[in-house]
C-alpha positions as CSV (number, residue, x, y, z in Angstrom):
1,X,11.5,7.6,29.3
2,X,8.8,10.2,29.0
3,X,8.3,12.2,25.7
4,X,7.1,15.4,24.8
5,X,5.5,14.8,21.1
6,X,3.0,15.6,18.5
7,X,0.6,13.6,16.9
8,X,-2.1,15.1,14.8
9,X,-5.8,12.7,14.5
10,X,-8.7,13.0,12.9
11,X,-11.5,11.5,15.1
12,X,-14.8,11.3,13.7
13,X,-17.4,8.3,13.8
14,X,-15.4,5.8,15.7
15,X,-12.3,6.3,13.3
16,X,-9.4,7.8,14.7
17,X,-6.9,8.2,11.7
18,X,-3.4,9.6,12.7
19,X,-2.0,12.2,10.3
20,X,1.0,12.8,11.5
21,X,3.6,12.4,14.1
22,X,6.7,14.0,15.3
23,X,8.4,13.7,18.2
24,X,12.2,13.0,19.9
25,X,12.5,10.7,22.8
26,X,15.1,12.6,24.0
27,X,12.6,15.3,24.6
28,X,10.8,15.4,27.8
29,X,9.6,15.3,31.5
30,X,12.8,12.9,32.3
31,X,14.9,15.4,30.3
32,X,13.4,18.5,32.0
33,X,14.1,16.2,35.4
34,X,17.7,16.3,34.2
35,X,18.1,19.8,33.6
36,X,17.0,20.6,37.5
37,X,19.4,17.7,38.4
38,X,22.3,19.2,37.1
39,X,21.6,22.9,38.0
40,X,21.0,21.2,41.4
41,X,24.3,19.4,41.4
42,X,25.9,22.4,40.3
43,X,24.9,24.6,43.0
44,X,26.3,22.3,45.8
45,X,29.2,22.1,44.3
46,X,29.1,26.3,44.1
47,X,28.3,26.3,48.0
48,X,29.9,23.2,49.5
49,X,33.0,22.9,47.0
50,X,32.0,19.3,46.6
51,X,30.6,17.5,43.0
52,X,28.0,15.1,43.8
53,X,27.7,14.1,39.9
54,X,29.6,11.3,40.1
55,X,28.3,10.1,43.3
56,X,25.1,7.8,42.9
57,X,23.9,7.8,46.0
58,X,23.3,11.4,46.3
59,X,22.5,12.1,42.2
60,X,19.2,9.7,43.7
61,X,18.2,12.3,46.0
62,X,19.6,14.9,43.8
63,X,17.2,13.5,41.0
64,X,14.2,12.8,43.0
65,X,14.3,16.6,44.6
66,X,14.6,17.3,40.6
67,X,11.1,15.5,39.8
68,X,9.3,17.1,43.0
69,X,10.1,20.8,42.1
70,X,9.2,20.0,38.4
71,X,5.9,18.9,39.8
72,X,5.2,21.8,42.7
73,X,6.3,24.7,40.9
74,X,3.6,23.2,37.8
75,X,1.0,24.7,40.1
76,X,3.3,27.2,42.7
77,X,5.7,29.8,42.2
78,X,8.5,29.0,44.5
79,X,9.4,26.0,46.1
80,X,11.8,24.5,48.5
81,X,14.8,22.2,48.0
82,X,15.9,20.4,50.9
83,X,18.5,18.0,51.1
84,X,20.2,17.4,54.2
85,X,23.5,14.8,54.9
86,X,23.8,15.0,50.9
87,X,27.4,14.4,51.0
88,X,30.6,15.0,53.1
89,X,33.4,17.5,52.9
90,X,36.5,16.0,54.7
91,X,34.1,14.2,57.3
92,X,31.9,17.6,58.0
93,X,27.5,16.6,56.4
94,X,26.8,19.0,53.5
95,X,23.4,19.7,53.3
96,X,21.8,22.0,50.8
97,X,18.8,23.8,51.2
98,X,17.8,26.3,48.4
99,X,14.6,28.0,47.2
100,X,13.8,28.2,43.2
101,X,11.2,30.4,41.9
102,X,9.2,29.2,38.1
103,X,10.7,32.0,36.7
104,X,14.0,30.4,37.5
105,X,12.6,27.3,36.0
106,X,11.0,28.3,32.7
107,X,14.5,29.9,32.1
108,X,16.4,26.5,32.5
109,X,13.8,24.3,30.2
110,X,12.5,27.1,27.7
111,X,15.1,25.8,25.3
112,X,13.5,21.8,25.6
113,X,10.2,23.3,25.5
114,X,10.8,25.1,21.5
115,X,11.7,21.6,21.1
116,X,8.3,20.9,21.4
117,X,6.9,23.8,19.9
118,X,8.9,22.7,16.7
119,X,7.6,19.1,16.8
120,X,3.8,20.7,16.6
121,X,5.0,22.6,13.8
122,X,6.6,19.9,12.2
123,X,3.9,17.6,12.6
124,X,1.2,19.8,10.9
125,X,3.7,20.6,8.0
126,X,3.7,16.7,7.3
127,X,-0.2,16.5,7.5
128,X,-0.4,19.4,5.1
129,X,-2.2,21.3,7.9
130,X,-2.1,25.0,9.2
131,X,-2.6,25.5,12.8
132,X,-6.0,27.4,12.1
133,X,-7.4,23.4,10.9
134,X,-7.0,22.4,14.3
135,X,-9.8,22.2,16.4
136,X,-8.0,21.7,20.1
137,X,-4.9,20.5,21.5
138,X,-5.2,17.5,23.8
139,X,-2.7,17.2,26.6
140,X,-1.5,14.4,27.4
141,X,0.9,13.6,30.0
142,X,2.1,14.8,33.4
143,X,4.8,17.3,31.8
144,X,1.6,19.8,30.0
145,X,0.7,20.7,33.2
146,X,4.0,22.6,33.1
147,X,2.7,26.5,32.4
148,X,5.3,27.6,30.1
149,X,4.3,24.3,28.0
150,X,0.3,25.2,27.7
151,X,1.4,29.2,27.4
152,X,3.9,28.3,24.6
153,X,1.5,25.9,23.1
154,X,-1.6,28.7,23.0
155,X,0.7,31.3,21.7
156,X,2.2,29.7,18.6
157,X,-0.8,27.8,17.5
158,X,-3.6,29.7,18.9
159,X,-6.4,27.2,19.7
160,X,-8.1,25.7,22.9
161,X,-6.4,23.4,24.7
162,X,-8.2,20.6,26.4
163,X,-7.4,20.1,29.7
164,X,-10.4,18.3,31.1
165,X,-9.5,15.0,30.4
166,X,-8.5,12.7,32.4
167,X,-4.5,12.9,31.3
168,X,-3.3,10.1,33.6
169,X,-5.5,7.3,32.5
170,X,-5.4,8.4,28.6
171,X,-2.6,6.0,27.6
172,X,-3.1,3.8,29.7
173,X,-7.4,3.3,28.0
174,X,-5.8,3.9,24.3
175,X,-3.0,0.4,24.5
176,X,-6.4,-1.1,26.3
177,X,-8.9,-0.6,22.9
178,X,-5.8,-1.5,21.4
179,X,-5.6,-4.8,23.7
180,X,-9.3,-5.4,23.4
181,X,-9.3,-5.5,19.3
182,X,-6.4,-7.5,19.4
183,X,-7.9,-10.0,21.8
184,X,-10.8,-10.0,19.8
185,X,-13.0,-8.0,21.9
186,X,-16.5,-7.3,20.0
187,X,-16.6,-4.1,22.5
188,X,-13.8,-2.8,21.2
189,X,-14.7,-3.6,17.2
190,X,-16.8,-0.1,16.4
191,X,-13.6,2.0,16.9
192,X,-11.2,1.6,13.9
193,X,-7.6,3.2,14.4
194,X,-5.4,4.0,11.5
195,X,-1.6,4.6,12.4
196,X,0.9,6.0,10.5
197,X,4.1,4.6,9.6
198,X,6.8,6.3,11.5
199,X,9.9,6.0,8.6
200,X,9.9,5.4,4.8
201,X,9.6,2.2,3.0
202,X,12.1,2.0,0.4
203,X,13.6,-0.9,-2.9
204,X,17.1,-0.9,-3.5
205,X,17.8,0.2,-7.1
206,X,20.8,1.0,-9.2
207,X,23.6,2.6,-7.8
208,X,22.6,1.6,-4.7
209,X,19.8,4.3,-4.2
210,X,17.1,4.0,-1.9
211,X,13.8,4.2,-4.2
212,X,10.6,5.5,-1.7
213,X,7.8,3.0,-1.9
214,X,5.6,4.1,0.8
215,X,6.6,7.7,2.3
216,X,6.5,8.2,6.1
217,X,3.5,9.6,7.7
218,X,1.5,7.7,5.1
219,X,-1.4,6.3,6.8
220,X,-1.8,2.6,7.2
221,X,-3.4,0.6,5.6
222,X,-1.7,1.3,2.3
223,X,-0.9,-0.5,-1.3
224,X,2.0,1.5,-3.5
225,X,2.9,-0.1,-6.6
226,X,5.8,0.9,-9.2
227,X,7.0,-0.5,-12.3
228,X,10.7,-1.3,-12.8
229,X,13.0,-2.9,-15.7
230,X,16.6,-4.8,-15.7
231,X,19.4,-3.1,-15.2
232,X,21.5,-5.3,-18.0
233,X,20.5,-7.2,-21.1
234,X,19.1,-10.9,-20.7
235,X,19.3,-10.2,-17.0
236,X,18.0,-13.7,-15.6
237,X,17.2,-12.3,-12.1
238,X,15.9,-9.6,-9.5
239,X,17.3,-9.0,-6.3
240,X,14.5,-6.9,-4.5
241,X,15.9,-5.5,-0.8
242,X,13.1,-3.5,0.8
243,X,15.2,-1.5,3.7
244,X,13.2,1.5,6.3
245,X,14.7,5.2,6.9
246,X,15.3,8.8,5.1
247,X,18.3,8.5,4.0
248,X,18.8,8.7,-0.1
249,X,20.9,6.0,0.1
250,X,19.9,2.1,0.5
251,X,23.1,1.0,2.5
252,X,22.3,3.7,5.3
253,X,18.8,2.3,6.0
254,X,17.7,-0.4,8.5
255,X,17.7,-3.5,6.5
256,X,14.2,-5.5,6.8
257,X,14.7,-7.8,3.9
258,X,15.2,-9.3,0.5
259,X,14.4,-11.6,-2.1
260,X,14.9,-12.8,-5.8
261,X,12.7,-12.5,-8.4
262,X,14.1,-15.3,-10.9
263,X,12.9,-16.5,-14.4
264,X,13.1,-13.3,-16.4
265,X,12.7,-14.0,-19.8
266,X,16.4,-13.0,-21.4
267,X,15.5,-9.3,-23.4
268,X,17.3,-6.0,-23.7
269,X,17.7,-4.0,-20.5
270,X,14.7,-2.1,-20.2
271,X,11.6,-4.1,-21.7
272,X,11.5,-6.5,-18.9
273,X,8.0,-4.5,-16.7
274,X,8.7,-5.8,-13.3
275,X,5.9,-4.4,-10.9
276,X,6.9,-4.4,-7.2
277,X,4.2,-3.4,-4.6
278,X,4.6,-3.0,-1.0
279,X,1.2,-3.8,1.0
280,X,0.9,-2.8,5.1
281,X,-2.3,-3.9,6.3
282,X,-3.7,-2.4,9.4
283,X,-1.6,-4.6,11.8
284,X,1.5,-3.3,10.3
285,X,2.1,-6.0,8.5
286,X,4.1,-5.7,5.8
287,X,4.0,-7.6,2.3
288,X,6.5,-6.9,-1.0
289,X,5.5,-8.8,-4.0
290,X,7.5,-8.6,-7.3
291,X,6.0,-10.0,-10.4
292,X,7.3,-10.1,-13.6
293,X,4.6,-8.8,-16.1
294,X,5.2,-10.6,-19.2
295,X,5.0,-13.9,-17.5
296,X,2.9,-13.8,-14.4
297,X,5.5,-14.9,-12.3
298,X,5.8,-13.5,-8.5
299,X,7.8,-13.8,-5.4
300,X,7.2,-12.3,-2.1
301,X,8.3,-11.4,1.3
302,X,6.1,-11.6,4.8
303,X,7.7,-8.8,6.9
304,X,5.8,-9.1,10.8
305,X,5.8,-5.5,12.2
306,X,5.8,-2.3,10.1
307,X,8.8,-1.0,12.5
308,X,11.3,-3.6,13.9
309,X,13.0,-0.7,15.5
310,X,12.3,1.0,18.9
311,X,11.2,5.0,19.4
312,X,15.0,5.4,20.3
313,X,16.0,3.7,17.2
314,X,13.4,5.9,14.6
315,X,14.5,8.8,16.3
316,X,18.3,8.5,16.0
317,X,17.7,7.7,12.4
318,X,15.3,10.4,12.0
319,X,18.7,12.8,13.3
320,X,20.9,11.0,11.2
321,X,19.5,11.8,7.7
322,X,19.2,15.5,9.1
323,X,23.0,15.1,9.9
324,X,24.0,13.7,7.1
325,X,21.4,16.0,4.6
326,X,24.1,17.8,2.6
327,X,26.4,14.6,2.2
328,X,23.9,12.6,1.1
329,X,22.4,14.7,-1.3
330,X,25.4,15.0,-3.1
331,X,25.8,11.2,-2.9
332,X,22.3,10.7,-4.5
333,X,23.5,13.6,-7.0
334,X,25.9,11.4,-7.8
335,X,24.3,8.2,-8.1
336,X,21.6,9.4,-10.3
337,X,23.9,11.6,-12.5
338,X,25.9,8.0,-13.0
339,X,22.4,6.6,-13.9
340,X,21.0,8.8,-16.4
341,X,24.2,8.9,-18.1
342,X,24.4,5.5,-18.8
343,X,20.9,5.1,-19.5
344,X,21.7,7.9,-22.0
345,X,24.4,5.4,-23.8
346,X,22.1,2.7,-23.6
347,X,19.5,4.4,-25.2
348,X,21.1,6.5,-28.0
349,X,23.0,3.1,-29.3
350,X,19.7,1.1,-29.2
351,X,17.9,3.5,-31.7
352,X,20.8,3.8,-33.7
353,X,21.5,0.2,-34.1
354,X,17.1,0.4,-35.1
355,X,17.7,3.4,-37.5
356,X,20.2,1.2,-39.5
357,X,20.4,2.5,-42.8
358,X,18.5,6.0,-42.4
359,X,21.6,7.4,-40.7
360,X,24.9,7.4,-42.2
361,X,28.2,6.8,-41.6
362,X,28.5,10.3,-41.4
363,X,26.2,11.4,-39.0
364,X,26.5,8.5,-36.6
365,X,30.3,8.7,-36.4
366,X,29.8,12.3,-34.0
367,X,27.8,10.8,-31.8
368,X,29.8,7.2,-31.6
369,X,32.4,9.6,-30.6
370,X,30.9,11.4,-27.9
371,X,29.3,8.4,-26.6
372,X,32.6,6.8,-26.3
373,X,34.2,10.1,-24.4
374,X,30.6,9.9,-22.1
375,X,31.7,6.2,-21.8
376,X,35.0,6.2,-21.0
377,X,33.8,8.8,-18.0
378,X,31.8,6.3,-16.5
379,X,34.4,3.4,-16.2
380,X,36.4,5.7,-14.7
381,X,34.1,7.7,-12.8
382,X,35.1,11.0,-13.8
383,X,31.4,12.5,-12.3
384,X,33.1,16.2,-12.5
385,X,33.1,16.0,-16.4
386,X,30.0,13.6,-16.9
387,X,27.2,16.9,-17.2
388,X,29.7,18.2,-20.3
389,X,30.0,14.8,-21.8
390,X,25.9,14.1,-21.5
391,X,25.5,18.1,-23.5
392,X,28.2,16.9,-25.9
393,X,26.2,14.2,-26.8
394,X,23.0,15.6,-26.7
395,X,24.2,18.4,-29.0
396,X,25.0,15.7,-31.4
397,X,22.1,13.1,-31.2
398,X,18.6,15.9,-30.9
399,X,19.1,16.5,-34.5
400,X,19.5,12.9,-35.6
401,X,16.8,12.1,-33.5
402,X,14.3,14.7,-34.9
403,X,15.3,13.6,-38.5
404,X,14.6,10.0,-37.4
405,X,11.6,10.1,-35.2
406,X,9.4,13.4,-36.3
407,X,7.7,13.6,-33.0
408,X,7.8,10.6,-31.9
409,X,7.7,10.4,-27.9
410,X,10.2,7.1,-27.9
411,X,10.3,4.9,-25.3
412,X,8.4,6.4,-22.2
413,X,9.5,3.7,-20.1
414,X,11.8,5.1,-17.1
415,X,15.1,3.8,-18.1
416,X,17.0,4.9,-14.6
417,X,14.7,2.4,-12.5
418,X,16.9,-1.1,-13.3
419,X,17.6,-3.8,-10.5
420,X,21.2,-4.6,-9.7
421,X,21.7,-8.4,-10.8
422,X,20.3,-10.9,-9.0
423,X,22.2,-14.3,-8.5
């Protein structure tokens, strides 16, 4: 199918680095065929009384009339629909014959073409661009010799667009430097191409959260590295599940997959540094290593292409996490409200057990009490009352904690990033 979509380069000696993309292959010159299609079909059935939708035969002619005045009224302003013997009416030929002017036209694809419009906006907004930092738009494709595309295009962003190229043959040369490196064609070896990757690359952490690794849009090649800790004491084990999409949550993601990182030297949750990094080279191929600080040892996972989905696939994700925004948010919400409470627990207990004798019996038995009601909320997942339980106990615990650590920063370790148990 064709597409109408944006992607934002910047080409200078022999390296052409792509920014950003945006795009929906929903959106273009077979859709805009559509459109004519079914105003088509619709005004036979408005003169002959008969619907052609359902008949295949004729939606071929119907469909191919659809791409030729797409095409003629690109460079005219009227043109003529003929299609005789489309169909029968109780044995009598129906034939249609119709003029449509562009005006006509632009009025029955303007809404598809903002589609477009919003793409280029959307594109530049991920490059951390403004419209003025472009230098031209190149069309490419036989649906921007459409007029209400360029006029569109000219208005909103205001720069030149180059039309002098030779738009039928620029695909086609691009996937052939791109056949020539990958053959190992010297010719081809003074051009370097840098892609983006077209959905996030996230870990699996508690709760079930989708933790970004490598945001989308990020140009390829790239190396992101985090540190991470066990979600339990004397935890033996890592389960690292690297998954691709926007969605907050890992189970809504496209699986690519997982591994264990075993061997963890038993310690309290939290002082085991587990570094997980996530390396795309230039051919999209994708390597997650997990390596357990203390003792050097790694595991790792090979992943072949940087996208084992198709354009249709990224895209319908892409819609999905818009969809699903609001839900999901409040699912994350959730998660990490969970999370920091019962890293809260964790931690206030730990230095308490350390403070030993400087607090007494006194002044710990508040905050054993509130911890308790905080705790009691998270067996049984009472989220509504969790944000009063965490202030209770805060209210409690800052002045014990003042007494006990007189500025001390604590442990600046991020307590919320654990792994769920490996096997």
């Amino acid at each position: 199918m064709s597409t109408l979509d944006f992607s934002i380069a910047d080409i200078s000696d022999n390296v052409i680095e792509i920014l950003a993309s945006s795009g929906d292959v929903y959106t273009g010159g077979s859709d805009i065929d559509k459109i004519l299609a079914t105003w088509i079909a619709d005004n036979i059935k408005k003169e002959s009384g008969v619907d052609v939708s359902g008949d295949s035969l004729a939606m071929t002619r119907v469909n191919e009339a659809a791409e030729k005045v797409k095409i003629e009224l690109s460079s005219t302003n009227s043109t003529d629909i003929n299609l005789p013997y489309i169909t029968m009416n109780d044995s009598t030929p129906v034939h249609f014959v119709k003029t449509i002017n562009r005006a006509t036209f632009e009025s029955l694809i303007e809404d598809e073409i903002n589609n477009v419009i919003d793409f280029g906006k959307d594109a530049l907004k991920k490059a951390n661009l403004n419209a003025s930092d472009l230098d031209g738009i190149l069309l490419v494709g036989g649906s921007t010799r459409i007029p209400l595309v360029q006029e569109k295009l000219e208005k909103t962003f205001g720069v030149t667009l180059l039309k002098n190229a030779d738009v039928d043959c620029i695909v086609s040369l691009g996937a052939s430097v791109i056949g020539a490196q990958l053959g190992g064609d010297e010719s081809a070896s003074n051009i370097l191409l840098l892609d983006v990757i077209p959905l996030s690359i996230s870990i699996e952490t508690l709760g079930g959260v989708a933790t970004k690794m490598v945001e989308s849009n990020t140009t390829v090649p790239v190396k992101k590295s985090q540190i991470f800790s066990t979600a339990v004491d004397n935890q033996p084990s890592i389960s690292v599940r690297i998954c691709q999409g926007e969605r907050p949550m890992f189970g809504d993601n496209k699986l690519l997959g997982e591994f264990f990182l075993d061997g963890i030297a038993p310690a309290p949750r939290g002082v085991p540094q587990l570094e997980v990094t996530v390396d795309i080279d230039a051919n999209g191929i994708m390597t997650v290593t997990a390596q357990d600080k203390a003792t050097g040892k790694e595991q790792h996972i090979c992943i072949e292409s940087k996208s084992s989905l198709s354009d249709s696939d990224i895209e319908r994700m892409k819609a999905e996490a818009k969809e699903h925004e609001e839900e999901d948010k409040k699912r994350k919400e959730e998660a990490d409200k969970y999370n920091n409470a019962d890293a809260m627990v964790f931690q206030i207990e730990k230095a308490m057990k350390e403070a030993g004798d400087k607090l007494t019996e006194d002044e710990k038995k508040p905050v054993e009490d509130a911890i308790g009601n905080l705790r009691n909320a998270l067996v049984d997942k009472k989220l509504d009352d969790i944000d009063n339980l965490m202030k209770a106990v805060t209210d409690v615990w800052y002045p014990l904690a003042t007494k006990l650590y007189q500025g001390d920063s604590g442990n600046t370790q991020n307590p919320f990033g654990g792994f769920n148990q490996g096997v």
